[in-house]
N, C-alpha and C positions, 0 to 999 in steps of 0.2 A: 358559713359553717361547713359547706358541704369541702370546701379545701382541707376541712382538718381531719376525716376520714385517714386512715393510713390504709391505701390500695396494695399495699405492696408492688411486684410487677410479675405478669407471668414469665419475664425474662429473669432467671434466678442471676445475682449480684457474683455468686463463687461463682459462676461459669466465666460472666464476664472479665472477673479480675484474672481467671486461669488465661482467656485467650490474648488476655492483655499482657499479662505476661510473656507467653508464649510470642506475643506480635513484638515487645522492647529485644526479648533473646534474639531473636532471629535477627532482626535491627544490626543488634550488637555486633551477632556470628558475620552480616556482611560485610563489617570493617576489617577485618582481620585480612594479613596481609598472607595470605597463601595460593595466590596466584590467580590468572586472568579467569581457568574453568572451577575452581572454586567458586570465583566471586559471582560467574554470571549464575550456578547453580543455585546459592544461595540468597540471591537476588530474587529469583522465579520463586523459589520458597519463601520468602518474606512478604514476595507479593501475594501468595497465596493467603500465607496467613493472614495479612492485612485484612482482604477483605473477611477470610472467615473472622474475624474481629469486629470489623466494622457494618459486617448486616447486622446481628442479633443488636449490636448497639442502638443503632439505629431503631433498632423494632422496638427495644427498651425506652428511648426517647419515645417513640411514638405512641405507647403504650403509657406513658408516665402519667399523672395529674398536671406537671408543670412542660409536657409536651404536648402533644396529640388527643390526650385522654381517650382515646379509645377504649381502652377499660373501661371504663363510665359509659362510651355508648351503646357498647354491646350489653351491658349490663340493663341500661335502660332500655334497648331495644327486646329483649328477655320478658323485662317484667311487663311493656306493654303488650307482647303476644299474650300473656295470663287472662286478659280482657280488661273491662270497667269494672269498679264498684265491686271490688272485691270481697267479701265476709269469709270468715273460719280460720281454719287452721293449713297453714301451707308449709313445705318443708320443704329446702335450700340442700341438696344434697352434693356435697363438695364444697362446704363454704371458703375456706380457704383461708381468709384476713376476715370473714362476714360481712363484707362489703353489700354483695348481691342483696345477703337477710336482711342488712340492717335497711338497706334501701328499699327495698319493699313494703317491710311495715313503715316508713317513712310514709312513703306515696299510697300507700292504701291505710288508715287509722280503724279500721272493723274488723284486721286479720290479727293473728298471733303465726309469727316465723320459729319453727324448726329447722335451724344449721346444725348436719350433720358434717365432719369431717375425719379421717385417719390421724389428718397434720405429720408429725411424725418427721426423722432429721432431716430427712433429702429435700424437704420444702421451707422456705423461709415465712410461714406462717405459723399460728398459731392461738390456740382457744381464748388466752390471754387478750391478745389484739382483737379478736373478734366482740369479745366482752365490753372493751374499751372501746370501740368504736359501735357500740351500739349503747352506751352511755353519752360519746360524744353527741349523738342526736338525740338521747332523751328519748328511745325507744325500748332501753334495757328491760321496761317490764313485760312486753310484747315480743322479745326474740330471746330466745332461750340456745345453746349450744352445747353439743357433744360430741363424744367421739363414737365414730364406728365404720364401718364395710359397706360402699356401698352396692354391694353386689349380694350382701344379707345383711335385709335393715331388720333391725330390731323393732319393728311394726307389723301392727296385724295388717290384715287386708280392711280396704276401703275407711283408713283412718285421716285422711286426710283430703281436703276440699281443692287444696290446689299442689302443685310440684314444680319446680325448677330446677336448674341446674345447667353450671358454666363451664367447658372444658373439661370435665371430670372422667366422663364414664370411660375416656380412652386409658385413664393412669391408671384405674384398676386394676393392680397385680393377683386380685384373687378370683379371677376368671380369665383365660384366653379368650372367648367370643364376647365381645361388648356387648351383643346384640340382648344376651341374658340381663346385662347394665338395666338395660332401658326397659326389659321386661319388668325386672323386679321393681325399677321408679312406678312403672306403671301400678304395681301389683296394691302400693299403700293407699293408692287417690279411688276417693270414695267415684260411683258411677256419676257420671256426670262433671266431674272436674274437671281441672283447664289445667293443663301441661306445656313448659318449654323448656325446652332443653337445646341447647346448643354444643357442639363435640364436632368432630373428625368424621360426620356424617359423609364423606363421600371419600374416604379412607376406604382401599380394600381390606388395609393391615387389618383394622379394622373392625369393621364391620361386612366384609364379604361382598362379592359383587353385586352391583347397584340392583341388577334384576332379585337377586336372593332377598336383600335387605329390603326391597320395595314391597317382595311377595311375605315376607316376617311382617313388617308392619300394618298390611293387609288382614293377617291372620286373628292379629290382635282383638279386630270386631270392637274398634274404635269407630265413638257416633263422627267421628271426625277429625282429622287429622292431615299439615300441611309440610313437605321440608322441601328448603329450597334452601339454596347459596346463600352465605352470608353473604359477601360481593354482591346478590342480586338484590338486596333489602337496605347496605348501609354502605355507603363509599367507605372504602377502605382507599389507602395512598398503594402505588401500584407494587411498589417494593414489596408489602406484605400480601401480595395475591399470591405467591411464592409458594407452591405445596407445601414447603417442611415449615410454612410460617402458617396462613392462614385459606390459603388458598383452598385446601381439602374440609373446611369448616362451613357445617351449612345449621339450620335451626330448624327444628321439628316443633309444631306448636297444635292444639288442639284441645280435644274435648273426648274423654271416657266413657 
């Protein structure tokens, strides 16, 4: 059952079909018969493109259900920072396809999941698919989904028992400083709940240099709190240690 989940991929399909295009043109332009420094020119271009082609592909494969599933491990590796024997109310913030939600109330049957999302055209997800794949496991009455900001959630303070979230707080276009992201997740978990959250934790883009952001998390006056490299928790294949792939992604996990 768990294959028929639709994960979508966080490698968006238009991009790849653009570079793919981009990689047959360039192909093409090297046939053309306009001389020896034409051809070596656009030879070197071709090759370029090629590979800008062929990593994201790769990482798409790798990333897939019928490749690598790595989606699925980081996702599992998420919800078991959360802890054991979960009870209440937890909310998925960034659901995306509601993979993450639906999986959670999967593996824990005491909680009820709130996936919040934007969704919206630039992403190939949406609230529809989140619906259905939280039907596909027969958990549709325990995750519930909406839209909103995760950077002003529509929640009071200390409304919720647990909190998650997967690559998200870096896409936030309605805040420059992420670091506010993580403030406001914090802001809804009741004292004492159990947080993960994984992002572009060691991104200066960011989140600002590692001393600033160590001394923010500090301030929080969190009973507890751990981040460390993705890479140092779950094999990752080496291609995706890459900064602009996965390399800059670490997981913050803890207790309010």
């Amino acid at each position: 059952m768990e294959t028929q989940l639709d994960y979508g991929n966080w490698i968006r399909k238009k991009n790849l079909l653009i570079l793919g295009l981009c990689t047959l043109g360039m192909g093409v332009l090297t046939l053309l018969p306009f001389g020896s420094f034409y051809r070596i020119g656009m030879i070197i271009l071709f090759g370029i493109t090629l590979v800008s082609f062929l990593f994201p592909l790769y990482a798409y494969i790798m990333f897939s259900q019928r490749g690598g599933k790595l989606q699925e491990k980081i996702y599992n590796l998420a919800i078991q920072h959360l802890g054991k024997d979960l009870n209440g109310s937890y909310i998925d913030i960034g659901s995306g396809n509601g993979v993450l939600a639906v999986k959670l109330a999967q593996q824990h049957a005491n909680i009820e999941v709130t996936g919040l999302d934007y969704w919206g055209k630039d992403w190939e997800y949406s609230k529809s698919i989140c619906e259905q794949n939280g039907r596909t496991v027969g958990v549709e009455d325990r995750v519930h989904f909406q839209k909103g900001d995760a950077a002003l959630l529509d929640f009071g303070d200390d409304t919720f028992n647990g909190a998650i979230s997967n690559l998200t707080f870096h896409e936030v276009k309605s805040v420059p400083d992420k670091k506010l992201v993580v403030r406001e997740a914090l802001r809804v978990l009741k004292s004492g709940g159990s947080f993960s959250f994984v992002d572009y934790f060691f991104d200066e883009t960011y989140y600002g240099e590692e001393a600033v952001f160590e001394k923010f998390l500090k301030g929080l006056n969190l009973k507890h709190y751990e981040r460390r490299r993705l890479q140092d928790v779950i094999a990752l294949p080496a291609m995706l240690k890459h900064p602009k792939i996965l390399g800059k992604v670490g997981i913050i996990f803890g207790e309010k």
